[in-house]
Backbone as CSV, one residue per row, in Angstrom:
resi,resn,N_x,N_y,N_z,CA_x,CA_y,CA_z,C_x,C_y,C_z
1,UNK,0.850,-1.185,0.000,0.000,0.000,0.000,0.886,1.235,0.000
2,UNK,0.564,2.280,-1.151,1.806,3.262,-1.319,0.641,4.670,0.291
3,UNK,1.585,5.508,-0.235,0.499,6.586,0.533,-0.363,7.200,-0.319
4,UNK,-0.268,7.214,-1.496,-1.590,7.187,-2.379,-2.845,6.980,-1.409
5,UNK,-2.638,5.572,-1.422,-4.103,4.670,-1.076,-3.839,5.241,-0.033
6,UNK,-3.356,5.263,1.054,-3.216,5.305,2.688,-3.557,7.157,2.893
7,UNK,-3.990,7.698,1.662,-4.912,9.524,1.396,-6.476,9.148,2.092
8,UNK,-6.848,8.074,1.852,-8.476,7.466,1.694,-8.443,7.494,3.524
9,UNK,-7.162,6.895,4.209,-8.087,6.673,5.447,-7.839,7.699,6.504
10,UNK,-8.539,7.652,7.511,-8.728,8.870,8.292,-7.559,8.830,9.721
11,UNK,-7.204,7.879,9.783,-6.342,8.131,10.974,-5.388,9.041,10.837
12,UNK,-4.882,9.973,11.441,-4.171,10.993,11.536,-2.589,10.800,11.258
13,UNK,-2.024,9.458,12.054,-1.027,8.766,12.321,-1.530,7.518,11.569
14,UNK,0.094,7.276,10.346,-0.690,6.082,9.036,0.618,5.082,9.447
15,UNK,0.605,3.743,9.375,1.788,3.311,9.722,1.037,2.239,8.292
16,UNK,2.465,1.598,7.634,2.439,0.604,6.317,3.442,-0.225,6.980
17,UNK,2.835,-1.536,7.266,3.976,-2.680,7.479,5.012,-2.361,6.616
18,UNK,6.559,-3.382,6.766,7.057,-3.190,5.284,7.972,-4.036,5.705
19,UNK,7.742,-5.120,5.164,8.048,-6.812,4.461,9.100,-6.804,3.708
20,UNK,10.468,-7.423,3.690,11.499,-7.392,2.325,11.274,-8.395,1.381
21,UNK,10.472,-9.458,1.863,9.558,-10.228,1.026,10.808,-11.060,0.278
22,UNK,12.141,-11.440,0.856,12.914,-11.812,-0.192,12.846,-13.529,0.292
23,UNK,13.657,-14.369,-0.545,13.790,-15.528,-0.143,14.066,-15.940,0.701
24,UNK,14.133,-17.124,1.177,14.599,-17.379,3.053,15.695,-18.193,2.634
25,UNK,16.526,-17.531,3.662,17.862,-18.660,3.478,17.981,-20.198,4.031
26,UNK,18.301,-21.017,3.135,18.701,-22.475,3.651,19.806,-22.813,4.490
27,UNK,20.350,-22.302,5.980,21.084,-22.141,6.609,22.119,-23.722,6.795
28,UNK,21.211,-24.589,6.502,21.595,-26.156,6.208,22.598,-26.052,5.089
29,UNK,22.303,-26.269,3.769,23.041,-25.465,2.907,23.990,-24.640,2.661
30,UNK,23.779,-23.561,3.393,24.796,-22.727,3.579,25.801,-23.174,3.831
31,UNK,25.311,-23.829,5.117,26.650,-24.523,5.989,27.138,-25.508,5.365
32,UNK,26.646,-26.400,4.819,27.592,-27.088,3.727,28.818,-26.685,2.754
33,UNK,27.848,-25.695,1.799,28.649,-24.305,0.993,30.114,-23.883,1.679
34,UNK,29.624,-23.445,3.179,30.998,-22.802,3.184,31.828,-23.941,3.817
35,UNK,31.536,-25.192,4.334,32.555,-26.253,4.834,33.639,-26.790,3.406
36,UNK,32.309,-26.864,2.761,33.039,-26.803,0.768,34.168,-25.951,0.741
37,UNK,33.857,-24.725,1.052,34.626,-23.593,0.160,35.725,-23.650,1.447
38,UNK,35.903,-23.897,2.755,36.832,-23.883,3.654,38.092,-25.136,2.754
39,UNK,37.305,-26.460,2.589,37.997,-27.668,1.854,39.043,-26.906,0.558
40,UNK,38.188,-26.393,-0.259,38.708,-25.655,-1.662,40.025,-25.119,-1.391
41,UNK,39.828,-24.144,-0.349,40.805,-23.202,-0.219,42.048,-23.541,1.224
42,UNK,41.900,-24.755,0.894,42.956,-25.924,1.485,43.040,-26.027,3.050
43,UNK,42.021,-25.631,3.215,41.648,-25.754,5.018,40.910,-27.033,5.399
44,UNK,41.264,-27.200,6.476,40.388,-28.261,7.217,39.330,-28.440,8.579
45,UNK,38.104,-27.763,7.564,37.056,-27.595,8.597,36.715,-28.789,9.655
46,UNK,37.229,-29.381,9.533,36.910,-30.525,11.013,38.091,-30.201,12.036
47,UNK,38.861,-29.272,12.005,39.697,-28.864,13.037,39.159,-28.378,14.481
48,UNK,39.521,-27.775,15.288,38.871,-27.647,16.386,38.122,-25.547,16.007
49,UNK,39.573,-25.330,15.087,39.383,-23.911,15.458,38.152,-23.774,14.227
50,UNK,38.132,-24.400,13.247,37.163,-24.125,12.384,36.005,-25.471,12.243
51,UNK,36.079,-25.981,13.511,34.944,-26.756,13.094,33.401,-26.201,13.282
52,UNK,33.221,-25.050,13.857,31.806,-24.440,14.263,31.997,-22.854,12.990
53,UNK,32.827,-23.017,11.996,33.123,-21.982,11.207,31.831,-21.551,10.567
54,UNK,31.489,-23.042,9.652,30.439,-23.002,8.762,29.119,-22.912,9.567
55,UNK,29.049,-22.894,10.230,27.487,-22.079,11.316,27.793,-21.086,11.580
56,UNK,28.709,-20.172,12.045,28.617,-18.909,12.185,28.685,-18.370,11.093
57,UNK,29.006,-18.458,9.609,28.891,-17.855,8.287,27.819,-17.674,8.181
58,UNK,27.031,-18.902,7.620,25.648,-19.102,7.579,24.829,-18.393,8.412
59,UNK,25.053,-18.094,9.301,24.008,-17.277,10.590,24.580,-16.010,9.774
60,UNK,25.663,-15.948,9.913,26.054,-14.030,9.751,25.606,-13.613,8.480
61,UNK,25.548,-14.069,7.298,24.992,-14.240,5.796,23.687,-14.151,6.072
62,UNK,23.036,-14.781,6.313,21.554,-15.032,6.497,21.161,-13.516,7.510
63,UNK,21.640,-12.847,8.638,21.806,-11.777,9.118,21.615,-10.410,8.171
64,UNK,22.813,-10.506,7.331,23.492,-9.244,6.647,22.544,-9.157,5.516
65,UNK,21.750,-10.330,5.154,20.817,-10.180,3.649,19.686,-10.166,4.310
66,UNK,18.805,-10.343,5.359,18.063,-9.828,5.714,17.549,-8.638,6.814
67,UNK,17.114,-7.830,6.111,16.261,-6.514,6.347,15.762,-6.614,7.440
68,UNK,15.551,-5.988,8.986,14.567,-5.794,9.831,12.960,-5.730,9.435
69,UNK,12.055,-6.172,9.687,11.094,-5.564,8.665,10.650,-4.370,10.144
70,UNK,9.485,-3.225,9.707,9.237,-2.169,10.600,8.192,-1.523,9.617
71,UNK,7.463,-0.533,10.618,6.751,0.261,10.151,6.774,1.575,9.289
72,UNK,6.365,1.841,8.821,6.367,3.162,8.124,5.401,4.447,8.659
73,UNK,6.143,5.098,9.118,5.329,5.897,10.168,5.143,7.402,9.707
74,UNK,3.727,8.027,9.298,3.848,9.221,8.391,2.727,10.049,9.333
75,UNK,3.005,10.967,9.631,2.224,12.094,10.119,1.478,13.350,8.658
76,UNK,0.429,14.079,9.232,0.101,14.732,8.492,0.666,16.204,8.244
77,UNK,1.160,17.105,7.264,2.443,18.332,7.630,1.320,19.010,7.731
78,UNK,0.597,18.970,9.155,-0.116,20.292,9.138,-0.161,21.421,9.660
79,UNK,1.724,21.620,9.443,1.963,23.369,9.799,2.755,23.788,7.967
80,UNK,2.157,22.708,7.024,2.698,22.854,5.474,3.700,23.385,5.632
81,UNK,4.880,22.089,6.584,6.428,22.622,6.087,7.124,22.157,4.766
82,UNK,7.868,23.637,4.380,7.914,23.507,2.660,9.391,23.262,2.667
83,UNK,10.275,23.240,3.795,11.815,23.389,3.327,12.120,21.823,3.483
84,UNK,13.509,21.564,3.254,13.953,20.199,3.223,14.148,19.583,4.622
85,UNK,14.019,18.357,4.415,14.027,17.178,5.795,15.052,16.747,5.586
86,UNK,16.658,16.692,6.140,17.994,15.906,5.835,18.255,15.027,7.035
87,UNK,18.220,13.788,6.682,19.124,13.075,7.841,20.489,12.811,7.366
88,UNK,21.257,12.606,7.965,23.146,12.647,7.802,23.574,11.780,8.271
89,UNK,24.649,11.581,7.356,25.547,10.090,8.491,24.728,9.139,8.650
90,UNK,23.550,8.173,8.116,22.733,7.277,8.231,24.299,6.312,8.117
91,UNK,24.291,5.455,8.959,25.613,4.382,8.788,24.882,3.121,7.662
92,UNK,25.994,2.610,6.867,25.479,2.073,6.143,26.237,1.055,5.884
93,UNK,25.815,-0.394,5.958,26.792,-1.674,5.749,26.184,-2.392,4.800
94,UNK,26.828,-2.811,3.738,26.149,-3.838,2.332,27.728,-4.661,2.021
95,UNK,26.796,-6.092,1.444,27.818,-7.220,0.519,27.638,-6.602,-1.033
96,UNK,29.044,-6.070,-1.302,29.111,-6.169,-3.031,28.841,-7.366,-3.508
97,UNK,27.647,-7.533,-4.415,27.710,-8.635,-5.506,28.588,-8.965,-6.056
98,UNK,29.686,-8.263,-6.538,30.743,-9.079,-7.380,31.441,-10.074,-6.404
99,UNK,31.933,-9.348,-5.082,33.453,-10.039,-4.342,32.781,-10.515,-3.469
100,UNK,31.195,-10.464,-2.608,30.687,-10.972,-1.550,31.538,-10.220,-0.056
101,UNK,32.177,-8.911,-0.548,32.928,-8.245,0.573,32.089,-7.427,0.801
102,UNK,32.459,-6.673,2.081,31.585,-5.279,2.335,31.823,-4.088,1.975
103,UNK,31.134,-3.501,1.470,31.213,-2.010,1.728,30.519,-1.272,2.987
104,UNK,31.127,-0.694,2.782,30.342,0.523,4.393,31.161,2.411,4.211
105,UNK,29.976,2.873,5.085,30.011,4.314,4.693,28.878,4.845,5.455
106,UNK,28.633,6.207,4.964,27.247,6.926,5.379,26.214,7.063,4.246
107,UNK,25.223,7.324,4.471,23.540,7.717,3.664,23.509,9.520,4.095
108,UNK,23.107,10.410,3.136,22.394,11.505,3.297,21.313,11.091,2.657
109,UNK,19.756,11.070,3.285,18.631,11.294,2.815,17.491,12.193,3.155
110,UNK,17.426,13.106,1.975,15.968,14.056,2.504,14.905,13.789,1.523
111,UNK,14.162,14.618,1.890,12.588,14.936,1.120,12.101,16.137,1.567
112,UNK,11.642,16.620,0.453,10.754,17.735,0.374,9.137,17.183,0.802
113,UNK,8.659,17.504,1.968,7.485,17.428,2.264,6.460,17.589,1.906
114,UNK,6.092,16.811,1.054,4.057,17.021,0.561,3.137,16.903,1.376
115,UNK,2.244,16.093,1.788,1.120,15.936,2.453,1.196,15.540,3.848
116,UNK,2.605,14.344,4.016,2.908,13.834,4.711,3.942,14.429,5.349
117,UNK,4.887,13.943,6.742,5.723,13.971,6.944,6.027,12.951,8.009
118,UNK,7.507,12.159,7.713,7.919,10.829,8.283,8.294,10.989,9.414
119,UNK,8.466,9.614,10.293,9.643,9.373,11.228,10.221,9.652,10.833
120,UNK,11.539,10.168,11.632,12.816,10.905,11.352,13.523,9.130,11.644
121,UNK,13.087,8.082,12.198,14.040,6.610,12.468,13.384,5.843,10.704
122,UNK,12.679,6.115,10.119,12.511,5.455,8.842,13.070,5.867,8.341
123,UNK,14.091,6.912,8.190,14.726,7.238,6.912,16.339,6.031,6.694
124,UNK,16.406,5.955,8.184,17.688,4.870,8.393,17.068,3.913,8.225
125,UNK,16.064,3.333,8.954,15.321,1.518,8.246,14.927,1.711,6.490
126,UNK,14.770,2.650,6.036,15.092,2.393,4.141,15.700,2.393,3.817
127,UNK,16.882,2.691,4.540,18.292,2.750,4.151,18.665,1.338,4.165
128,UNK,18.567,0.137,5.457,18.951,-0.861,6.197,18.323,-1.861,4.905
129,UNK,16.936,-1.580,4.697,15.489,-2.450,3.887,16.748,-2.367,2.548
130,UNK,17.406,-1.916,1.821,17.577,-2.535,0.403,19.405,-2.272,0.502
131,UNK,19.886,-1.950,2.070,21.524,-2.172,2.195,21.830,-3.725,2.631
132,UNK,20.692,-4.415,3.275,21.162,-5.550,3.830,21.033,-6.717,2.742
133,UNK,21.678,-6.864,1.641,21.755,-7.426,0.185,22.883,-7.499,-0.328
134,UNK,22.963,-8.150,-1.418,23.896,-8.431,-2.154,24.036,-7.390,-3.306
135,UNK,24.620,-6.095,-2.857,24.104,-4.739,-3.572,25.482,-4.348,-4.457
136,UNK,24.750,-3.448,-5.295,26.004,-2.173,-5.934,25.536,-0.813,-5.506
137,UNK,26.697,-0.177,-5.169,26.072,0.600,-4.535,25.175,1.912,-5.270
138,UNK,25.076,1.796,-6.483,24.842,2.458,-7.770,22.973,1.957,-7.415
139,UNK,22.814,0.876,-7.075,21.542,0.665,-7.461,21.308,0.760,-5.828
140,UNK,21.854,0.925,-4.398,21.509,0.845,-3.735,20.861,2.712,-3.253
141,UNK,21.536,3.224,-3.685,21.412,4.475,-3.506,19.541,4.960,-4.687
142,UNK,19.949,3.985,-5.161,18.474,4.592,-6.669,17.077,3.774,-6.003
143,UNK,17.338,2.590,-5.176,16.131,1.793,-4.608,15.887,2.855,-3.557
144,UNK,16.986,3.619,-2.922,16.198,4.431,-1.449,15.240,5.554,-1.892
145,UNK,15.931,6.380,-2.798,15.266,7.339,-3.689,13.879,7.064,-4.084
146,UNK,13.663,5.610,-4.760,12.453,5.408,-5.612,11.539,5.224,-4.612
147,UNK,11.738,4.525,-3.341,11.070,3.694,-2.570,10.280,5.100,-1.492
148,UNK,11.257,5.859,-1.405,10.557,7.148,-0.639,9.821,7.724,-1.053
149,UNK,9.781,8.071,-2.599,9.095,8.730,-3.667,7.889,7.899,-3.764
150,UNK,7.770,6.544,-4.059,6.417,6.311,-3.848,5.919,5.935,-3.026
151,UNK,6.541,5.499,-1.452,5.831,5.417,-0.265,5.478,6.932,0.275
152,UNK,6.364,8.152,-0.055,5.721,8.767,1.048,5.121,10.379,0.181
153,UNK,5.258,10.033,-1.105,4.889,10.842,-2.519,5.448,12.578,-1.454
154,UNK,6.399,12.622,-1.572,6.886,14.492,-1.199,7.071,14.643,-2.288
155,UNK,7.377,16.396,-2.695,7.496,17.163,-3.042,9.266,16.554,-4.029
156,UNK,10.079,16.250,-3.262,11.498,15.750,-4.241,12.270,14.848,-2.741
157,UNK,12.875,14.062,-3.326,13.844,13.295,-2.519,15.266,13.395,-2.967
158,UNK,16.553,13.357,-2.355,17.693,13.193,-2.530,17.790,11.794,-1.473
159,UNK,18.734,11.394,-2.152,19.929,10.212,-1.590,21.527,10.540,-2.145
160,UNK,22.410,10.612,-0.809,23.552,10.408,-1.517,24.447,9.402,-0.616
161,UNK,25.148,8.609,-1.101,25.858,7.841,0.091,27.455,8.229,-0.376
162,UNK,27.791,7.865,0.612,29.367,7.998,0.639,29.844,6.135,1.100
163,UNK,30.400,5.520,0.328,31.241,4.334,1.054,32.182,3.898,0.521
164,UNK,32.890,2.615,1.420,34.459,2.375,1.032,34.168,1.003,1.010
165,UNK,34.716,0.635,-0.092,34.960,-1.072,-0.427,36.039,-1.707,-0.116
166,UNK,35.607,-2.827,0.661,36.490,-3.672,0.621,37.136,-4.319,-0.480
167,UNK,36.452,-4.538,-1.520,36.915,-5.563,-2.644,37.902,-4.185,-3.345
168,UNK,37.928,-2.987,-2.734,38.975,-2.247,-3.580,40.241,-1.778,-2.425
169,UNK,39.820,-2.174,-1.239,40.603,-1.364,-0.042,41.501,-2.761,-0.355
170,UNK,41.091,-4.131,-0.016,41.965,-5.136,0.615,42.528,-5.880,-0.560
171,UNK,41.526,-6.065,-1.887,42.125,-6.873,-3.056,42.439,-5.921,-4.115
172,UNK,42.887,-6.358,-5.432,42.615,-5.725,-6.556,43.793,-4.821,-6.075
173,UNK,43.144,-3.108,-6.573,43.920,-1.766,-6.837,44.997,-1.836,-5.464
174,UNK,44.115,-2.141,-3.722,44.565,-2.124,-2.598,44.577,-0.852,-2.511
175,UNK,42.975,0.246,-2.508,43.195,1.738,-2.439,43.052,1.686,-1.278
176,UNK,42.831,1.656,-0.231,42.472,2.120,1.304,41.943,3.418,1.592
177,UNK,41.205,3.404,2.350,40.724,4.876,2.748,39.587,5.604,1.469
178,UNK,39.950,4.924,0.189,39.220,5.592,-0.975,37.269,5.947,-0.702
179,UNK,36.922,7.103,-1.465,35.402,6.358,-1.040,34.458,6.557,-2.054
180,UNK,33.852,6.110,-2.775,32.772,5.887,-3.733,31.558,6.904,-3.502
181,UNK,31.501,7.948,-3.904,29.942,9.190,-3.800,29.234,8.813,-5.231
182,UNK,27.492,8.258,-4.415,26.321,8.010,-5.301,25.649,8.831,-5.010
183,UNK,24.448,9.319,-5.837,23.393,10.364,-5.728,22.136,9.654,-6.461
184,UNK,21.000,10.507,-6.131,19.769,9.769,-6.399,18.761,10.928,-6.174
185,UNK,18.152,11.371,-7.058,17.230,12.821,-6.770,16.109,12.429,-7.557
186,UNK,14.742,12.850,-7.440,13.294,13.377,-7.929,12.833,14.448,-7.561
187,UNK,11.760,14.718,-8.012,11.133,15.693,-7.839,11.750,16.776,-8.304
188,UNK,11.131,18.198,-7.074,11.749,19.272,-7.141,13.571,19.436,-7.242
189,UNK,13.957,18.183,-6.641,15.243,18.036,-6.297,16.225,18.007,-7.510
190,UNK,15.766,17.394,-8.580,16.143,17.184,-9.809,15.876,18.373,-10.278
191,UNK,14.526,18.738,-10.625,14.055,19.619,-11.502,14.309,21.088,-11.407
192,UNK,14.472,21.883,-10.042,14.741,22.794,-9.543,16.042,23.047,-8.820
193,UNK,17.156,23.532,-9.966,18.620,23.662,-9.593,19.065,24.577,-8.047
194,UNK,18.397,25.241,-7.651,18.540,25.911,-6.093,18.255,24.753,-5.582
195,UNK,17.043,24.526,-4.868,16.771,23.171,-4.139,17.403,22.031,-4.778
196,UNK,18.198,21.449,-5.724,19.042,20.840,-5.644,20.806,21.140,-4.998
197,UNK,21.014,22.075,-5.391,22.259,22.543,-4.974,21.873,22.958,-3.342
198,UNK,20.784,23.108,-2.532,20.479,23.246,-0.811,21.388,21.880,-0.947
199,UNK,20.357,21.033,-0.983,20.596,19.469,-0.410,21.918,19.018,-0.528
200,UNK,22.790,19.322,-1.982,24.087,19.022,-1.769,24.817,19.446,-1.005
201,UNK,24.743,21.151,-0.388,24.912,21.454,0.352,25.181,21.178,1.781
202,UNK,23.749,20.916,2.055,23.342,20.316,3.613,24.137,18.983,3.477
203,UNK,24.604,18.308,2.569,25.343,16.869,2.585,26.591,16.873,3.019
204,UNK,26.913,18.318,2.179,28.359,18.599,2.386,29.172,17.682,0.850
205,UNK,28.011,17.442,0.187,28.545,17.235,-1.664,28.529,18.621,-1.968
206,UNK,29.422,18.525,-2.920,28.851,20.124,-3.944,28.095,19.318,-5.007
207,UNK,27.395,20.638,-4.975,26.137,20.644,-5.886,26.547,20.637,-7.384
């Protein structure tokens, strides 16, 4: 149910479950998988120090790809505030799809307020809902954007994250410290170059 539909009902205070609806992990499996991949890479998981290895993977995997699920909690803006909503520094931990390593960093996310206006703690659980995956961070930054835009229909949204990869800090180039800036805008945010250049601002991106 977007907030479209959730216009129709009268409670003042609207809350939308919100389900990640993804597959469930086979933790059985798993644990096989990685006793495999311990064998491969010339170890011997029946040792003492790695014999409980392949259960704590499996638990921590099964962890990191699934989402908290939580509410969506929207009040009505009825003092029609028109300026931007920024949260900062949202901490942010995801598995790159290519290397199965982490990245981590921060989230800036606002919105321009339409009808509604959010919890200020949902802007970090939409962040958590499509970081706890097997992500790029290119598409992780464009799911927070879209997902605000049609759950909570404002006026314009920004997303920008800042993070650092492992699969580039520890393998490969070995950059350390490097950090990857994504962006993600609608609305007014896009369309209207002042209120885009605020928000980069308030991020501390230039605009």
């Amino acid at each position: 149910m977007t907030v479209n539909e959730l216009r129709d009902l009268d409670a003042p205070v609207r809350h939308l479950n919100v389900v990640h609806g993804r597959g469930t992990v086979d933790l059985a499996a798993a644990e096989r998988a990685v006793r495999d991949l311990l064998v491969a890479l010339g170890k011997d998981p029946t040792s003492e120090h790695l014999a409980d290895t392949p259960r704590r993977v499996a638990k921590s995997y099964a962890e990191l790809l699934n989402p908290r699920e939580f509410q969506l909690t929207t009040f009505p803006n009825d003092e029609a505030y028109d300026e931007l909503v920024v949260a900062k520094r949202i901490p942010v931990w995801s598995l790159c799809e290519h290397h199965m390593l982490p990245f981590h960093g921060v989230a800036h996310v606002g919105y321009l307020p339409g009808d509604r206006i959010l919890g200020l703690s949902k802007l970090a659980r939409v962040v958590e809902l499509f970081a706890r995956d097997l992500q790029v961070q290119e598409r992780l930054t464009q799911q927070v954007a879209d997902w605000l835009q049609e759950h909570l229909a404002p006026k314009g949204v920004g997303v920008v994250i800042e993070a650092e990869h492992l699969c580039m800090s520890l393998r490969g180039v070995q950059v350390a410290g490097s950090r990857t800036v994504t962006s993600a805008v609608h609305g007014l945010l896009r369309e209207d170059r002042a209120t885009r250049q605020e928000f980069f601002a308030l991020t501390g991106i230039a605009g």
